[in-house]
Backbone as JSON Lines, residues from 0, in Angstrom:
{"i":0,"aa":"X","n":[120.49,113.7,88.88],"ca":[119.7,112.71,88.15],"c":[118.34,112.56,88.81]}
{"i":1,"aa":"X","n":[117.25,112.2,87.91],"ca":[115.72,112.36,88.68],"c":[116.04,111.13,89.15]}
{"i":2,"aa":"X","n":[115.07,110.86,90.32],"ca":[115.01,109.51,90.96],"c":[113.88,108.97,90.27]}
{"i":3,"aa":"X","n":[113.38,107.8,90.21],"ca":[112.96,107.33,89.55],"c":[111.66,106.88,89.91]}
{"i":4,"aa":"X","n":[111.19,107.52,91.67],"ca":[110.03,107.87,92.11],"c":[109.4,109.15,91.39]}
{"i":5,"aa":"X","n":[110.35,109.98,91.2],"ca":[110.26,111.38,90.85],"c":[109.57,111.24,88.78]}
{"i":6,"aa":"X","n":[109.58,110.45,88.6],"ca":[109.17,110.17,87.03],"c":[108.12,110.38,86.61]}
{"i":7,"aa":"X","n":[107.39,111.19,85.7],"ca":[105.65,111.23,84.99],"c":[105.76,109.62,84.62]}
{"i":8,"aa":"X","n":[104.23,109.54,84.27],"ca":[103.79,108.02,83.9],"c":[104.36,108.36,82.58]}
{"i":9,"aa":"X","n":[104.28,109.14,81.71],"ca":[104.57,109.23,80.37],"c":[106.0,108.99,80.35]}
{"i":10,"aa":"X","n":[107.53,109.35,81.72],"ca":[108.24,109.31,81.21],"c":[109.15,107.81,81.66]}
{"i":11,"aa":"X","n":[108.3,107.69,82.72],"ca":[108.57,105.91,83.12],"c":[108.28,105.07,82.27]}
{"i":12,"aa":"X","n":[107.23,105.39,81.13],"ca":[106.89,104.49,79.92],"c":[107.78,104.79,79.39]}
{"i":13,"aa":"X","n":[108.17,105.73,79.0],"ca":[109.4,105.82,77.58],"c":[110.42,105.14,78.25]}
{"i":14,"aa":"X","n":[111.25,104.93,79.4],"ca":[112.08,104.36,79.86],"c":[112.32,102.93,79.97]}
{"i":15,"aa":"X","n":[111.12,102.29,80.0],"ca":[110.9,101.33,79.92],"c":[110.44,100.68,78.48]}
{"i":16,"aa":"X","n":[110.41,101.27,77.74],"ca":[109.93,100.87,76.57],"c":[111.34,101.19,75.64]}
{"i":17,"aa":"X","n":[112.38,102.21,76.35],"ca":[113.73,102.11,75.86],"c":[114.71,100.82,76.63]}
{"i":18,"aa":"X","n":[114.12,100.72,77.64],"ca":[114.63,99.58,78.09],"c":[115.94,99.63,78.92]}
{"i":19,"aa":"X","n":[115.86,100.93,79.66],"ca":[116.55,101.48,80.18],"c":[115.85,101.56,81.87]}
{"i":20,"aa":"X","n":[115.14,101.04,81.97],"ca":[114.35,100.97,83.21],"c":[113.32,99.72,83.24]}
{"i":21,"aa":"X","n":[113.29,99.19,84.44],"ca":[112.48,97.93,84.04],"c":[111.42,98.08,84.96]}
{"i":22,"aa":"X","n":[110.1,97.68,85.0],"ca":[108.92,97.62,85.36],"c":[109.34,97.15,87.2]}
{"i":23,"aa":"X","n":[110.29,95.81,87.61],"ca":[110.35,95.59,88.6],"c":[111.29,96.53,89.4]}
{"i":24,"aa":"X","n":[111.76,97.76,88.47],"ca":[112.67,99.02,89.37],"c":[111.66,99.57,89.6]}
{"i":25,"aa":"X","n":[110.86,100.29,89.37],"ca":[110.07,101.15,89.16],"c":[109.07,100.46,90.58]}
{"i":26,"aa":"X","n":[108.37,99.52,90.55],"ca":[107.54,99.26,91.37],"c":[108.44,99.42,92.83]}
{"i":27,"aa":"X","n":[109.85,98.69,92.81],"ca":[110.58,98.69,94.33],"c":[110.58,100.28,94.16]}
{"i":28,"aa":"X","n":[111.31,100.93,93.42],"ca":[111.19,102.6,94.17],"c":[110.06,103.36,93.94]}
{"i":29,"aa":"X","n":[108.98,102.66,93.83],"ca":[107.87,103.47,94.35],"c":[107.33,102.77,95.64]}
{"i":30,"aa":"X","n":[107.55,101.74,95.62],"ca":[107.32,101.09,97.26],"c":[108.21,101.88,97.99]}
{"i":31,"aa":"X","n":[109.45,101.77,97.76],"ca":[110.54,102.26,98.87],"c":[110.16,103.88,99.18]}
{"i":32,"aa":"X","n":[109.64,104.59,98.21],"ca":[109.33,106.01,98.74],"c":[108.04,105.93,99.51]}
{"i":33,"aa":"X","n":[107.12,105.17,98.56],"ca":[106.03,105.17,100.11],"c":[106.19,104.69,101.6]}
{"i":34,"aa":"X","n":[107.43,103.86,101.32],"ca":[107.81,103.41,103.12],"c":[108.48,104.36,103.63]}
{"i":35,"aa":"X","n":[108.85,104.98,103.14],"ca":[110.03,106.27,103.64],"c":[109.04,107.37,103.84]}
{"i":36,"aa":"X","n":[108.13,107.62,103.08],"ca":[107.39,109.07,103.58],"c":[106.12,108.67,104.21]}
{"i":37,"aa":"X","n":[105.57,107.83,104.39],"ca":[104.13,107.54,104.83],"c":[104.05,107.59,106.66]}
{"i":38,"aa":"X","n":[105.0,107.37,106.96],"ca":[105.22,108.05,108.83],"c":[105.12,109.3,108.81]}
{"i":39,"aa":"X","n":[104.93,109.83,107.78],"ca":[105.62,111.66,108.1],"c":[104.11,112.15,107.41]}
{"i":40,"aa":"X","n":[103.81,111.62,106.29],"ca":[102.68,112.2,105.64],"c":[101.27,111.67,105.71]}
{"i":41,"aa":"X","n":[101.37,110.01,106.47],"ca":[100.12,109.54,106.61],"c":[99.17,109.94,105.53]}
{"i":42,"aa":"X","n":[99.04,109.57,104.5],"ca":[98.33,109.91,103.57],"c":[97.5,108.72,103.28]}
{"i":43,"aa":"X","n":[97.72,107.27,103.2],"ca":[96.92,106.44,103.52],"c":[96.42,105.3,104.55]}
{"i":44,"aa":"X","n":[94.75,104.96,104.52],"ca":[94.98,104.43,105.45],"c":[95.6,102.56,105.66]}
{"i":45,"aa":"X","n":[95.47,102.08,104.36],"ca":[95.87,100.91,103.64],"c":[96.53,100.97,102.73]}
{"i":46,"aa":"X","n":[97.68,99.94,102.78],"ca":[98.21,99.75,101.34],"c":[98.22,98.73,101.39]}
{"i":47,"aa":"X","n":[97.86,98.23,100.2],"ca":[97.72,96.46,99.55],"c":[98.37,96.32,98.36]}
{"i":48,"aa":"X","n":[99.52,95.26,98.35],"ca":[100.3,95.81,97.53],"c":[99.65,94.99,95.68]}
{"i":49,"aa":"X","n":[99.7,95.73,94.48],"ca":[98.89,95.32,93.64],"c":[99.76,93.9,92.71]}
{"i":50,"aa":"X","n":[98.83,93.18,92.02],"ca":[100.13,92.13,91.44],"c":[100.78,92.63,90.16]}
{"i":51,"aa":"X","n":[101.32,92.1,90.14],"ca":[102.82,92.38,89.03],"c":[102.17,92.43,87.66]}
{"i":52,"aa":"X","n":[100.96,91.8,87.23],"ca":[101.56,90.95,86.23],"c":[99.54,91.38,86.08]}
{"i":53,"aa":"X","n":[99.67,91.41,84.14],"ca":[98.3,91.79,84.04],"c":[98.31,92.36,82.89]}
{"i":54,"aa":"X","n":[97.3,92.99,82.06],"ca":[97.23,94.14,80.85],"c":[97.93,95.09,80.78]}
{"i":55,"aa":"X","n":[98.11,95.82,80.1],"ca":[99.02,96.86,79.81],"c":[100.11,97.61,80.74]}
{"i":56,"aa":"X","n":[100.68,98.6,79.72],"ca":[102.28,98.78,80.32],"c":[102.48,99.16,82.0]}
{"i":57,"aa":"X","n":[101.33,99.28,82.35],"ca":[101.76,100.09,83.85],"c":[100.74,99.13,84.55]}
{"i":58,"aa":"X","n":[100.33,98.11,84.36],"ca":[99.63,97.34,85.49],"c":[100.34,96.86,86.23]}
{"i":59,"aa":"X","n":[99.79,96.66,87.54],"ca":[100.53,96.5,88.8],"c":[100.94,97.52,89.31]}
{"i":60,"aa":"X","n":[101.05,98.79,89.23],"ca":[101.9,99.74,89.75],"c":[100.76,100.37,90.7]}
{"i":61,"aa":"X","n":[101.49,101.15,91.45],"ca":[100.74,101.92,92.82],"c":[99.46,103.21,92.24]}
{"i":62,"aa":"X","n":[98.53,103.1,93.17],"ca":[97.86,104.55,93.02],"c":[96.96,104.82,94.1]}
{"i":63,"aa":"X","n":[96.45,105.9,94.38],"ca":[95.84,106.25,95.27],"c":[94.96,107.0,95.19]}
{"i":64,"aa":"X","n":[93.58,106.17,95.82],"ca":[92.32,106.92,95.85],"c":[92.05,107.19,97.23]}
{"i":65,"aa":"X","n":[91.54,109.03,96.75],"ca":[91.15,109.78,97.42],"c":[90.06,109.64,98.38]}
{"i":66,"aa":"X","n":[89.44,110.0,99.33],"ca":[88.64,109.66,100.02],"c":[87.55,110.66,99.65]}
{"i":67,"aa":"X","n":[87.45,111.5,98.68],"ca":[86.3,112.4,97.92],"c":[85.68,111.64,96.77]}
{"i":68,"aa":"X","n":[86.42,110.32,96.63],"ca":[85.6,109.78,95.39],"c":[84.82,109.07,95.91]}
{"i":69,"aa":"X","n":[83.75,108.73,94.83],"ca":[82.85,107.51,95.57],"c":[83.41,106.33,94.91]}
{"i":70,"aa":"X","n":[83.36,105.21,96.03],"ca":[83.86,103.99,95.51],"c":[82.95,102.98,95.91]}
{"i":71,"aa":"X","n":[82.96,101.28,95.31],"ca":[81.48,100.63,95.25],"c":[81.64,100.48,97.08]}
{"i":72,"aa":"X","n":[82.41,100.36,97.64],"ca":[82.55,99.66,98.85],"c":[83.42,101.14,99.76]}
């Protein structure tokens, strides 16, 4: 069975929109994989965790910017 870190955005929406997955699973196992691999892969240098609650289907959820983009700050 895929884990549910392991999911496209397209297919975590359908899951959730079948209602077979809920928005507050999805955020704990994508937290829980970033606590589990981020000792090993150091890939960022902050995480702040985003709020729950907001516009559309995937707000609040994790992402990560690159250090090649430009950002205002």
């Amino acid at each position: 069975m895929t884990q549910i870190a392991d999911l496209t955005a397209t297919e975590t929406l359908a899951r959730i929109a079948a209602g077979t997955l809920s928005f507050a699973e999805m955020r704990e196992a994508l937290a829980q994989r970033i606590a589990e691999r981020e000792p090993v892969v150091r890939a960022f240098v902050d995480i702040h965790p985003a709020p729950s609650a907001g516009p559309g289907p995937l707000a609040g959820t994790f992402f990560g910017v690159k250090d090649v983009l430009d950002t205002a700050d």
